[in-house]
Backbone atoms as SQL, in Angstrom:
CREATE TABLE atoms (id INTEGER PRIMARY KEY, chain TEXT, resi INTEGER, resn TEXT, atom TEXT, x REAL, y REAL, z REAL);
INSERT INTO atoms VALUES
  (1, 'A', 1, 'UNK', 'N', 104.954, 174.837, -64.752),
  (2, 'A', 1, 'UNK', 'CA', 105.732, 175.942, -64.226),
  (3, 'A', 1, 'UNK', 'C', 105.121, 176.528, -62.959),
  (4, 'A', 2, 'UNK', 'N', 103.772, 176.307, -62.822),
  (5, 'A', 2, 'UNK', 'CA', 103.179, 176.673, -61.718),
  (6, 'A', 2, 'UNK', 'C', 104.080, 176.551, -60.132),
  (7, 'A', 3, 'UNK', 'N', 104.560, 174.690, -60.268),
  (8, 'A', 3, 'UNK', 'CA', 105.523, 174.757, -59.207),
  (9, 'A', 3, 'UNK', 'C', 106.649, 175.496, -58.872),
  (10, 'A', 4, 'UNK', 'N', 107.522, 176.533, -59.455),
  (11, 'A', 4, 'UNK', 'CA', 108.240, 176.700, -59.725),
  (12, 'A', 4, 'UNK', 'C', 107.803, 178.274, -58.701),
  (13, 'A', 5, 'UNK', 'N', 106.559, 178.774, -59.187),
  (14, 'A', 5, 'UNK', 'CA', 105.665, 179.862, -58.309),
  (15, 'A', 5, 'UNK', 'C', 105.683, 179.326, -56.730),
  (16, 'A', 6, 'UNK', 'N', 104.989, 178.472, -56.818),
  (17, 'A', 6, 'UNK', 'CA', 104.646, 178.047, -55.619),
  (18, 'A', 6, 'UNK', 'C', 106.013, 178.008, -54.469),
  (19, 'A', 7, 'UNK', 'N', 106.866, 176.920, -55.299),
  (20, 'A', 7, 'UNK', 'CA', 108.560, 177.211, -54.510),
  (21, 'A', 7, 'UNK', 'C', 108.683, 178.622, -54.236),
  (22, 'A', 8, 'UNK', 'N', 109.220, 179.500, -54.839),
  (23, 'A', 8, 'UNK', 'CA', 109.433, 180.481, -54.652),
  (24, 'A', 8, 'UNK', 'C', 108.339, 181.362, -53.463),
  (25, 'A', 9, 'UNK', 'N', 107.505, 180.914, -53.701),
  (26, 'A', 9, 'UNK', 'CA', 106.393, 181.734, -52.526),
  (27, 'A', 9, 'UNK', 'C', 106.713, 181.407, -51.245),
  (28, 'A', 10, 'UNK', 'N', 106.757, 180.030, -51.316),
  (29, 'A', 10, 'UNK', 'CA', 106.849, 179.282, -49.918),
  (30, 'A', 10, 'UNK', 'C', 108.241, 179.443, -49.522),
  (31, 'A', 11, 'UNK', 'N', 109.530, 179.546, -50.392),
  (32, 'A', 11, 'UNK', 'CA', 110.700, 179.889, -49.961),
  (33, 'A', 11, 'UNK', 'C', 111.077, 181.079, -49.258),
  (34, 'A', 12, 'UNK', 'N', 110.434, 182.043, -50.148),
  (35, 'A', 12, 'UNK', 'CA', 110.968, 183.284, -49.919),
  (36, 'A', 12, 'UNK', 'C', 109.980, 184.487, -48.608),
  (37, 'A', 13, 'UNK', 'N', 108.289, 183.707, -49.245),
  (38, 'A', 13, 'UNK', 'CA', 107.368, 184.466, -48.611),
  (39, 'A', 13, 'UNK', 'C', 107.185, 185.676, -49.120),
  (40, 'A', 14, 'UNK', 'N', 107.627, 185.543, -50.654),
  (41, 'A', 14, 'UNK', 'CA', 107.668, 187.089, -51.345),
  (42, 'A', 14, 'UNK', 'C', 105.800, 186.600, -52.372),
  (43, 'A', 15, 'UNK', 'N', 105.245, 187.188, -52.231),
  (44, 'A', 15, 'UNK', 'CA', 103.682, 187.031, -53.450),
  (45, 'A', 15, 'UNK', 'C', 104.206, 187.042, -55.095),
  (46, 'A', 16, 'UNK', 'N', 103.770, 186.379, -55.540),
  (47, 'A', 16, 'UNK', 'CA', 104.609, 185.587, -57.367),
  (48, 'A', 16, 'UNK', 'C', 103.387, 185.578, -58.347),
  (49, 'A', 17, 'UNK', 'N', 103.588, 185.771, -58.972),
  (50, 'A', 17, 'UNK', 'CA', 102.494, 185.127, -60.250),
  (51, 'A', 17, 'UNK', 'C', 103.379, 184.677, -61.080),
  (52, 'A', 18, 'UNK', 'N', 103.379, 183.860, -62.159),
  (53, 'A', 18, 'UNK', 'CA', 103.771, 183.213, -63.585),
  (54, 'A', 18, 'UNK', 'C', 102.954, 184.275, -64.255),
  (55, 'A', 19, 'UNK', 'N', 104.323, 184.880, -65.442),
  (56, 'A', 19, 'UNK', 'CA', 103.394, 185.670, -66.450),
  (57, 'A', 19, 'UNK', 'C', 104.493, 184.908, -67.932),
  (58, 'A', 20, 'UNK', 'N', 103.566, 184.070, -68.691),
  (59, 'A', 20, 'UNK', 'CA', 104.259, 183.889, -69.706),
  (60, 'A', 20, 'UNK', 'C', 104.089, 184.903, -70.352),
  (61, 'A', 21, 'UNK', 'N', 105.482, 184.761, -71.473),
  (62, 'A', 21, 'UNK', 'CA', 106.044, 186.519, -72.218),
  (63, 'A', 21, 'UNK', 'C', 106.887, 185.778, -73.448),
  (64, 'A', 22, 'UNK', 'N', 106.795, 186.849, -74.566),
  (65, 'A', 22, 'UNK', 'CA', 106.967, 186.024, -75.517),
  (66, 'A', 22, 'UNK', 'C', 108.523, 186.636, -75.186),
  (67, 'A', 23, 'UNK', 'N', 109.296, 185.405, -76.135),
  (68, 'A', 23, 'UNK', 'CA', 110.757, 185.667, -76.442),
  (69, 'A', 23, 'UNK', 'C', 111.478, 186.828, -77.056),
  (70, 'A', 24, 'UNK', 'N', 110.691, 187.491, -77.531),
  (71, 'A', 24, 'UNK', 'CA', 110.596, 189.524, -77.938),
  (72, 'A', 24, 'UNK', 'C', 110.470, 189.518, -76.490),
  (73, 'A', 25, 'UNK', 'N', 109.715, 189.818, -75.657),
  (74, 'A', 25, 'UNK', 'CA', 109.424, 190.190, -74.894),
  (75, 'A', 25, 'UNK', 'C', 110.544, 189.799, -74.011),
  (76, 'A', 26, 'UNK', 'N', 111.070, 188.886, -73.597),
  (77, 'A', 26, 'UNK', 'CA', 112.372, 188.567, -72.808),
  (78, 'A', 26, 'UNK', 'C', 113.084, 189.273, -73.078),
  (79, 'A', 27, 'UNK', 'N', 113.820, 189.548, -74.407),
  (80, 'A', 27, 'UNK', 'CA', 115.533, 190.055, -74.803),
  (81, 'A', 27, 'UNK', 'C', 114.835, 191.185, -74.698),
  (82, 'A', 28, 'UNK', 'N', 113.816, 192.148, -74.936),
  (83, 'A', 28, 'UNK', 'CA', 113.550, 193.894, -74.767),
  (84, 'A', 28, 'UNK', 'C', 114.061, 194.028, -73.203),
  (85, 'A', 29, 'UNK', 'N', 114.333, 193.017, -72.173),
  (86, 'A', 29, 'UNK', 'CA', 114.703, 193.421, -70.546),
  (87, 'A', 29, 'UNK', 'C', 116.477, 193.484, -70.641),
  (88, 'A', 30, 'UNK', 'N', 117.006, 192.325, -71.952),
  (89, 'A', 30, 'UNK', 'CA', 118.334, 191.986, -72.025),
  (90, 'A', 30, 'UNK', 'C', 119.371, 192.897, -72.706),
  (91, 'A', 31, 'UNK', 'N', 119.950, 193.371, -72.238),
  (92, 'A', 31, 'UNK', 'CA', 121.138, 194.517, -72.982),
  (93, 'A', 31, 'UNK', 'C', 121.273, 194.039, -74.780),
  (94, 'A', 32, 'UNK', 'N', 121.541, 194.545, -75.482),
  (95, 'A', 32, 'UNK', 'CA', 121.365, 194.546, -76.655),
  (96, 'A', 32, 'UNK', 'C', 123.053, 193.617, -77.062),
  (97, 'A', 33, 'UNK', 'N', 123.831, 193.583, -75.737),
  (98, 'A', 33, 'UNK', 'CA', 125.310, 192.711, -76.243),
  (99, 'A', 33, 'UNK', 'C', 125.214, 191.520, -75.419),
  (100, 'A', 34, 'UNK', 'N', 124.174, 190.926, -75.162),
  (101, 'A', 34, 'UNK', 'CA', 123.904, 190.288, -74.776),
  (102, 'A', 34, 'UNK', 'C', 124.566, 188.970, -76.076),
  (103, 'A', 35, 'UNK', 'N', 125.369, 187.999, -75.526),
  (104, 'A', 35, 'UNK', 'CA', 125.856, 186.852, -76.829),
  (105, 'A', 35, 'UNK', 'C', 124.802, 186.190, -77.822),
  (106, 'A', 36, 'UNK', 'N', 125.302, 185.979, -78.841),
  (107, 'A', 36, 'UNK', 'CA', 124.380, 185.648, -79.728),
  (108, 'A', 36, 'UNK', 'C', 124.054, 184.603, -79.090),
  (109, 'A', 37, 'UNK', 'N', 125.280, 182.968, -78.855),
  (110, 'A', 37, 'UNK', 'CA', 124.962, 181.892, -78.792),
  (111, 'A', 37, 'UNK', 'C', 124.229, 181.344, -77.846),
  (112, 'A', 38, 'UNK', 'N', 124.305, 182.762, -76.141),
  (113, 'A', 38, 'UNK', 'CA', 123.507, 182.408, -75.343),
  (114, 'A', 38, 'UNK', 'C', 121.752, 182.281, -75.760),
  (115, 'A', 39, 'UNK', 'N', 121.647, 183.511, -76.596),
  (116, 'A', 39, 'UNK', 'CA', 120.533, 183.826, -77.607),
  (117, 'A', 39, 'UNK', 'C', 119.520, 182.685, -77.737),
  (118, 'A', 40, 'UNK', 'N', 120.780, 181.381, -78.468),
  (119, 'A', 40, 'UNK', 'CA', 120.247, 180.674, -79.267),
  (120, 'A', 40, 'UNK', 'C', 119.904, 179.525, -78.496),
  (121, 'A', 41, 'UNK', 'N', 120.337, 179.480, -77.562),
  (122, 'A', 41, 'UNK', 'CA', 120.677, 178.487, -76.335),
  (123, 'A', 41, 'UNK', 'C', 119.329, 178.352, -75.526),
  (124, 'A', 42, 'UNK', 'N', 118.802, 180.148, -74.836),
  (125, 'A', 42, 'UNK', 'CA', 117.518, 180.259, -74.189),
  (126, 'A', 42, 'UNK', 'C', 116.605, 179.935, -75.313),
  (127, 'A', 43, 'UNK', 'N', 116.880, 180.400, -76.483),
  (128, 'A', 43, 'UNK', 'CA', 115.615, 180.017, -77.406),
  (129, 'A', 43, 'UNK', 'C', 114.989, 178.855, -77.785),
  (130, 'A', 44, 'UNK', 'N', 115.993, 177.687, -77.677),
  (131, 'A', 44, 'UNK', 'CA', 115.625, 176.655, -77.840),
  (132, 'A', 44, 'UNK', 'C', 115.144, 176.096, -76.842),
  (133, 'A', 45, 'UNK', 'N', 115.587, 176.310, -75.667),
  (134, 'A', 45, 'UNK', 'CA', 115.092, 175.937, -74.346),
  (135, 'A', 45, 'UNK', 'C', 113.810, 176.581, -74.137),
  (136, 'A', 46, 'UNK', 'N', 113.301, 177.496, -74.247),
  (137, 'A', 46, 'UNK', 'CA', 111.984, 178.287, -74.449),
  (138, 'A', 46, 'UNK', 'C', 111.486, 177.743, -74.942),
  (139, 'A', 47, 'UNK', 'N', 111.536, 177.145, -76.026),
  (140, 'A', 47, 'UNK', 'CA', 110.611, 176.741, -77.002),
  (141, 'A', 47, 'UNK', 'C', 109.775, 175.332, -76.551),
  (142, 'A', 48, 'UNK', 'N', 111.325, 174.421, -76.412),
  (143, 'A', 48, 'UNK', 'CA', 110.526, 173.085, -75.503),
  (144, 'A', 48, 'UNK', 'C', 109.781, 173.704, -73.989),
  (145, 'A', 49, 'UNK', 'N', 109.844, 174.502, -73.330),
  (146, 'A', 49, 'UNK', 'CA', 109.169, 174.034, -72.268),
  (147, 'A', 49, 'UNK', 'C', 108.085, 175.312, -72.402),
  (148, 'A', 50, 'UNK', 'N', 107.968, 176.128, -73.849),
  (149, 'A', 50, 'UNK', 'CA', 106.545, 176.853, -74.142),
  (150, 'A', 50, 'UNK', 'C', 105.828, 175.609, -74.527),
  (151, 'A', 51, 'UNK', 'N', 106.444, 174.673, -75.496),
  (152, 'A', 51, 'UNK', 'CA', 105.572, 173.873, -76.306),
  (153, 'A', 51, 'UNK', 'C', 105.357, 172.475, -75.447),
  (154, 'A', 52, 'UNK', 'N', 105.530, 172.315, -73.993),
  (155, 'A', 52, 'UNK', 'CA', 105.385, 171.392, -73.174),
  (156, 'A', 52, 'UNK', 'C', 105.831, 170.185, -74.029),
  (157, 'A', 53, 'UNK', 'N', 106.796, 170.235, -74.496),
  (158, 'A', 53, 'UNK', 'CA', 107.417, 169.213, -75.314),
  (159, 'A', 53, 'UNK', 'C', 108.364, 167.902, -74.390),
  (160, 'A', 54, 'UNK', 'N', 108.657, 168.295, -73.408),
  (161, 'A', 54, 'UNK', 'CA', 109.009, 167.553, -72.042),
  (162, 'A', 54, 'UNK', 'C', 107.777, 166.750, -71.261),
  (163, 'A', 55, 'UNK', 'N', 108.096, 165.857, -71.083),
  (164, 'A', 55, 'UNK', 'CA', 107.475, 164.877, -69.899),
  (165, 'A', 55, 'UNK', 'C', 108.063, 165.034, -68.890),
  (166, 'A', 56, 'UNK', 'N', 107.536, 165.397, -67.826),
  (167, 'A', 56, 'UNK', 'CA', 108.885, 165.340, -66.569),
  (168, 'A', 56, 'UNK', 'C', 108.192, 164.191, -65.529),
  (169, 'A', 57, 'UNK', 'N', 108.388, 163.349, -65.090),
  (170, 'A', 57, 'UNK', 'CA', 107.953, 162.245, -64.584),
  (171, 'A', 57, 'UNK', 'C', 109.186, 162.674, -63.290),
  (172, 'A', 58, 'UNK', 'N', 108.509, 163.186, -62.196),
  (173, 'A', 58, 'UNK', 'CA', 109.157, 163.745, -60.805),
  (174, 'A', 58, 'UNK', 'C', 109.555, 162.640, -59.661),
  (175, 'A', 59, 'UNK', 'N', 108.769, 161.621, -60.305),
  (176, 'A', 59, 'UNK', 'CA', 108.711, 160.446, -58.734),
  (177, 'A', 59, 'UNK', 'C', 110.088, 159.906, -59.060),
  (178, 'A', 60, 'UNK', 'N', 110.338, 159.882, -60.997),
  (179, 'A', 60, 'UNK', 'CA', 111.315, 158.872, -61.070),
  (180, 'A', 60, 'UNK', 'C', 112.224, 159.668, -60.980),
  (181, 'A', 61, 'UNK', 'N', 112.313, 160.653, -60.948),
  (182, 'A', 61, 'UNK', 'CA', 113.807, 161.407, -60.831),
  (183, 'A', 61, 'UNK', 'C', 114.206, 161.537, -59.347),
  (184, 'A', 62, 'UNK', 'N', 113.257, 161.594, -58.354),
  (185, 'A', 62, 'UNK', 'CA', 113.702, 161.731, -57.013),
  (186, 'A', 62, 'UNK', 'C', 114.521, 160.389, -56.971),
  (187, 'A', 63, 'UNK', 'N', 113.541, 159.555, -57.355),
  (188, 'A', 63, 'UNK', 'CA', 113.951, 157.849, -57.210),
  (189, 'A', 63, 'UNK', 'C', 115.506, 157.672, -57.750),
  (190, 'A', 64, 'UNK', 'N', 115.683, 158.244, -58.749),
  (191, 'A', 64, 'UNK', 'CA', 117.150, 158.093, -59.190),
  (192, 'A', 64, 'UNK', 'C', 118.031, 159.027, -59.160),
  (193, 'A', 65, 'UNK', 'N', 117.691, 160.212, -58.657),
  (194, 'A', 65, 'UNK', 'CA', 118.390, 161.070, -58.018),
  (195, 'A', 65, 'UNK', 'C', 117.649, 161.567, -56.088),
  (196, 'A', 66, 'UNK', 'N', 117.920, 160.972, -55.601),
  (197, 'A', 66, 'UNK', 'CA', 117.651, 161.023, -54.197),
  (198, 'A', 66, 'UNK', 'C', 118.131, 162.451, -53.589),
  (199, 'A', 67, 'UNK', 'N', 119.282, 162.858, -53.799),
  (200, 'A', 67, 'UNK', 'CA', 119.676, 164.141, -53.790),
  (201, 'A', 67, 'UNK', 'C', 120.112, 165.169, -54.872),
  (202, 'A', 68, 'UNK', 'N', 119.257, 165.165, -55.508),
  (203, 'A', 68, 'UNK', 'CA', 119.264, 166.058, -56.714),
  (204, 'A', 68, 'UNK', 'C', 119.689, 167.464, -55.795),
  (205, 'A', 69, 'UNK', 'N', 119.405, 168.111, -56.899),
  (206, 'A', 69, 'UNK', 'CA', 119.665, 169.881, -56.438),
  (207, 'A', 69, 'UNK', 'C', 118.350, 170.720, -56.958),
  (208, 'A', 70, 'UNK', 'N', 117.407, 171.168, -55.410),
  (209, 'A', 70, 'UNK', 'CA', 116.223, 171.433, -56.196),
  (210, 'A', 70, 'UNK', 'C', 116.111, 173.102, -55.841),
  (211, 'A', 71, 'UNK', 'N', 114.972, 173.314, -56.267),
  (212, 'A', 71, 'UNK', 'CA', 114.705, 174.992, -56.492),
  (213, 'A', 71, 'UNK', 'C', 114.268, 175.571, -54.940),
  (214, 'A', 72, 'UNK', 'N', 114.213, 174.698, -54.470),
  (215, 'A', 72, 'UNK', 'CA', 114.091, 175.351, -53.150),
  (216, 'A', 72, 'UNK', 'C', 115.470, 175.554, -52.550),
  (217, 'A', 73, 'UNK', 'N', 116.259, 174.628, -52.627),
  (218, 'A', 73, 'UNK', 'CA', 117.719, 174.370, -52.138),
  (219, 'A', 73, 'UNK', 'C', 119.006, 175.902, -52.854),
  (220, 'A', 74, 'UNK', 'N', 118.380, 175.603, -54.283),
  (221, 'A', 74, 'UNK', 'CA', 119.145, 176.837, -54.783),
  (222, 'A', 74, 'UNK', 'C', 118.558, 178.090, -54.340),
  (223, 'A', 75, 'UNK', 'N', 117.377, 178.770, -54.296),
  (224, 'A', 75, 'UNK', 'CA', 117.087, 179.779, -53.551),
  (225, 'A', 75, 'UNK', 'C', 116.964, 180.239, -52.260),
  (226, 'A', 76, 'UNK', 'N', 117.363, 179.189, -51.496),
  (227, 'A', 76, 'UNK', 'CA', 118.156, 179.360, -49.796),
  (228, 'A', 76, 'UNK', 'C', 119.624, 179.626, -50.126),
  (229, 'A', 77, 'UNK', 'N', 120.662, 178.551, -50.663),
  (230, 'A', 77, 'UNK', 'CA', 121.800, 179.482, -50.587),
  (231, 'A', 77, 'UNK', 'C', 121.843, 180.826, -51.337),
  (232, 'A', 78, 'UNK', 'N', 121.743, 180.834, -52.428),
  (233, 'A', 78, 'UNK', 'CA', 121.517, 182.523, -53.168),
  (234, 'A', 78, 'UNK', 'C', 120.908, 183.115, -52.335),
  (235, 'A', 79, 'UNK', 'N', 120.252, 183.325, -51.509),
  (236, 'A', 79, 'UNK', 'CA', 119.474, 184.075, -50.986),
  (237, 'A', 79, 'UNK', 'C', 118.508, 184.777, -52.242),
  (238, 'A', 80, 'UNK', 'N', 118.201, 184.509, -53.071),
  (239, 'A', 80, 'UNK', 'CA', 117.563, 184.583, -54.211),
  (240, 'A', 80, 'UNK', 'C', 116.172, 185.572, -53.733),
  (241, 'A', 81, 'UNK', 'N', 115.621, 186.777, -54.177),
  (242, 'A', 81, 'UNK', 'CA', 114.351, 187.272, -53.941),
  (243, 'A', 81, 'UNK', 'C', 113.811, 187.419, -55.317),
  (244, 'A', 82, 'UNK', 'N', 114.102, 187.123, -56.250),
  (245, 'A', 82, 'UNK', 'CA', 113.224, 186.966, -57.742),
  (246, 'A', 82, 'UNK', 'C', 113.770, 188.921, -58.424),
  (247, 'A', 83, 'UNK', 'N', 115.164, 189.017, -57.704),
  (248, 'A', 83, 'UNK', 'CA', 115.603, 190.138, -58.436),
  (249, 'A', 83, 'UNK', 'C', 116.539, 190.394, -59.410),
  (250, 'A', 84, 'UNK', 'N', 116.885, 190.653, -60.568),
  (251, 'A', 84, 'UNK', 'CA', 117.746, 190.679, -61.587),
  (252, 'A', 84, 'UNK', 'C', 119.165, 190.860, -60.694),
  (253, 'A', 85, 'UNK', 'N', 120.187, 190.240, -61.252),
  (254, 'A', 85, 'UNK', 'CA', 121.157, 190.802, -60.715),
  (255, 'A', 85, 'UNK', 'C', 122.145, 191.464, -61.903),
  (256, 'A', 86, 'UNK', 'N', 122.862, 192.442, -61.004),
  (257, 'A', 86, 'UNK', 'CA', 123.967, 193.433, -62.420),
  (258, 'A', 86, 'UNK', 'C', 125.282, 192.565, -62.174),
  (259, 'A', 87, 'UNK', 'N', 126.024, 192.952, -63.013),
  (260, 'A', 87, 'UNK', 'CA', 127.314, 192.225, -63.582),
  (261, 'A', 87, 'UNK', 'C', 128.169, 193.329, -64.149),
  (262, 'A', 88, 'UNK', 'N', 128.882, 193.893, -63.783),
  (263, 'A', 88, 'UNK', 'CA', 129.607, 194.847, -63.960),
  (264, 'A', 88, 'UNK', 'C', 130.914, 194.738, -64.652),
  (265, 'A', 89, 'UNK', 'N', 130.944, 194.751, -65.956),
  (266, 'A', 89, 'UNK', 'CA', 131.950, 194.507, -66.831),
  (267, 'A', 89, 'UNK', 'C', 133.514, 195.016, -66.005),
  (268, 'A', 90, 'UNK', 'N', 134.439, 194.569, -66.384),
  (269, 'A', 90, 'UNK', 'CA', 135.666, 195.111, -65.736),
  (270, 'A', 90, 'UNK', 'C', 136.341, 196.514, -66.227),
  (271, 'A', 91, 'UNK', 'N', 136.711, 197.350, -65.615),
  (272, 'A', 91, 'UNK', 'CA', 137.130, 198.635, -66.625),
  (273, 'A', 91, 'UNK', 'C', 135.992, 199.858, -66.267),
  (274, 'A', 92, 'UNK', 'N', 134.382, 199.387, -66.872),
  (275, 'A', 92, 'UNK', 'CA', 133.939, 200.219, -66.851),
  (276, 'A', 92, 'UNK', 'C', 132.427, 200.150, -65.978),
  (277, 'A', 93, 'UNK', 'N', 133.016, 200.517, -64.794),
  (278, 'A', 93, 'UNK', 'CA', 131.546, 200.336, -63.272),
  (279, 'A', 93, 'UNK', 'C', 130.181, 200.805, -63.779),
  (280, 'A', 94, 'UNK', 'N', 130.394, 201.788, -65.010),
  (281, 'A', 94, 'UNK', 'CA', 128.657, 201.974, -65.847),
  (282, 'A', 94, 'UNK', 'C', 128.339, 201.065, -66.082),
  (283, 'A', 95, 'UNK', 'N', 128.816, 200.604, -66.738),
  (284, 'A', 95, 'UNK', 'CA', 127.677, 199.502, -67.997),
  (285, 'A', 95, 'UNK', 'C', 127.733, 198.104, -67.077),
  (286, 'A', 96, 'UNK', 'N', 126.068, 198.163, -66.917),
  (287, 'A', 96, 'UNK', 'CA', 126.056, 196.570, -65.983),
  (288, 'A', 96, 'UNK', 'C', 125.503, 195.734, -66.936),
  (289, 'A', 97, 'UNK', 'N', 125.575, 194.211, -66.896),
  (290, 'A', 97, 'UNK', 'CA', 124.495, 193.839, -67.832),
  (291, 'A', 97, 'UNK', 'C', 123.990, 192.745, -66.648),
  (292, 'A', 98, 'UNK', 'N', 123.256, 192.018, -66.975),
  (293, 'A', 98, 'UNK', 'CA', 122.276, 191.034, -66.329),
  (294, 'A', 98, 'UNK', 'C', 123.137, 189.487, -66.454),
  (295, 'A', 99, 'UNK', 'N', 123.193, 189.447, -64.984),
  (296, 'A', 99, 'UNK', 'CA', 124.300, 188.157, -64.898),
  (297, 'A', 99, 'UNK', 'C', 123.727, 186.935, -64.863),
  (298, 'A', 100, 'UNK', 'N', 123.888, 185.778, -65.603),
  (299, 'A', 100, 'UNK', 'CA', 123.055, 184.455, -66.037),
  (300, 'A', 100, 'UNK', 'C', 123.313, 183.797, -64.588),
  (301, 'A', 101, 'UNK', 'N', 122.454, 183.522, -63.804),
  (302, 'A', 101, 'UNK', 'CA', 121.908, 182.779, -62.594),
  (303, 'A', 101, 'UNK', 'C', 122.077, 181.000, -63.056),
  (304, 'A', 102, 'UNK', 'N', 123.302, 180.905, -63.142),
  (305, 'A', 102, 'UNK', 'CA', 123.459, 179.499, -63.606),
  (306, 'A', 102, 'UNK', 'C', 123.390, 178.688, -62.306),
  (307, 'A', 103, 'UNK', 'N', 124.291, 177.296, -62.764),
  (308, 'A', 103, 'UNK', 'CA', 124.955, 176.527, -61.412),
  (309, 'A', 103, 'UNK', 'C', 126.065, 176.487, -61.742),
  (310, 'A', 104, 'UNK', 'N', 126.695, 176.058, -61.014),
  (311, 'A', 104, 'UNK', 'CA', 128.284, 176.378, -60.372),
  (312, 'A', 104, 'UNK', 'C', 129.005, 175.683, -61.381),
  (313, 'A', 105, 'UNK', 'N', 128.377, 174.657, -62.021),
  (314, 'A', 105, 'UNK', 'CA', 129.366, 174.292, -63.302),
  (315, 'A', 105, 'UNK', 'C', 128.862, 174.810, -64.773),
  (316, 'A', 106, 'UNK', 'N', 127.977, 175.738, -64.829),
  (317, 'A', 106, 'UNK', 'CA', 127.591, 177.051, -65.915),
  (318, 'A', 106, 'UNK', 'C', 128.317, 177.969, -65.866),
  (319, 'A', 107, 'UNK', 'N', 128.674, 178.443, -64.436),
  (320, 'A', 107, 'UNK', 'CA', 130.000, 179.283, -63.808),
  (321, 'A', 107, 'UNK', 'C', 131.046, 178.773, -64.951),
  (322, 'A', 108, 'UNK', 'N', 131.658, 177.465, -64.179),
  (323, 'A', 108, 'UNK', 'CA', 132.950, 177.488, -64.928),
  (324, 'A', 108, 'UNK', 'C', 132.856, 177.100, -65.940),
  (325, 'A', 109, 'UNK', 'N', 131.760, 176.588, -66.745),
  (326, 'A', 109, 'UNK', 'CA', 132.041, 176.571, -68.674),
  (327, 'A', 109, 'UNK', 'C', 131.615, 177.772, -68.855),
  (328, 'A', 110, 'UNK', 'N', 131.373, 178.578, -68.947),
  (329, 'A', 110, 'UNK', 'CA', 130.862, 179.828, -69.514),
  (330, 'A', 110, 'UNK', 'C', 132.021, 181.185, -68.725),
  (331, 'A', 111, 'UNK', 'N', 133.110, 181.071, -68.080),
  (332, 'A', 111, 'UNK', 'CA', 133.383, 181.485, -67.362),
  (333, 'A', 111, 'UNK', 'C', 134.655, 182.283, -67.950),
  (334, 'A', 112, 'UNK', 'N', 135.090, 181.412, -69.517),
  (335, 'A', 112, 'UNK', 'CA', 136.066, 182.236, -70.317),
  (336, 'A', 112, 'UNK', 'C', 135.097, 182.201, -71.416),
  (337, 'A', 113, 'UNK', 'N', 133.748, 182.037, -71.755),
  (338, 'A', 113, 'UNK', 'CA', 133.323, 181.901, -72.864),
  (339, 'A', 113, 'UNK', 'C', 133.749, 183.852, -73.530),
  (340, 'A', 114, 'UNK', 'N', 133.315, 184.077, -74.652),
  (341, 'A', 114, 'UNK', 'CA', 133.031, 185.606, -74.642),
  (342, 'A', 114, 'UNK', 'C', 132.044, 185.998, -74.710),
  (343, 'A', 115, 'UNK', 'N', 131.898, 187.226, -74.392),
  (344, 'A', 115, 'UNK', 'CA', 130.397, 188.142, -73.743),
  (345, 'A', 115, 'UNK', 'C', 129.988, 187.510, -72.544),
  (346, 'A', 116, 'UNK', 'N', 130.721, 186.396, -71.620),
  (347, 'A', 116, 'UNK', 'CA', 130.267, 186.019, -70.488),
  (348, 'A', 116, 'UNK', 'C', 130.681, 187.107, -69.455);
């Protein structure tokens, strides 16, 4: 995950640290209606890449994806500065919740899901 710091430093020119945080510790930042299934979704994904349960072998993925879509690429168009963004339910301009920073086809499956 270190790289992931480093991108972001060199992208943005903003100073980063990696602070791992337990999964309590994540949802205490997340609105409390936050969806269950997304819930269950980050949790499992947390889990493999707390428990380095992934191999990521980088040479072969460039190799077979030559133009992948990488983390530097997504935080130039977003203009991304490592800040939460709000999501402002329709109806009522109070209540914001924290909008999932997907890709563009997370957009559209999740896009009639509910609690999206």
């Amino acid at each position: 995950m270190n790289e992931v710091v480093e991108t972001f430093v060199r992208v943005t020119g903003i100073p980063a640290i990696r602070k791992q945080i337990s999964v309590d510790e994540y949802w205490s930042y997340r609105p409390e209606s936050f969806p269950a299934f997304r819930k269950k979704i980050f949790e499992g994904m947390y889990a493999v890449w707390r428990d380095d349960l992934l191999t990521r072998d980088m040479e072969w993925i460039k190799k077979i994806h030559p133009r992948r879509y990488s983390l530097e690429k997504w935080i130039k168009e977003r203009g991304w500065k490592g800040e939460w963004a709000g999501k402002r339910h329709s109806g009522d301009p109070r209540v914001a919740t924290l909008k999932w920073f997907g890709s563009r086809a997370e957009e559209k499956l999740f896009a009639n899901a509910p609690g999206f």
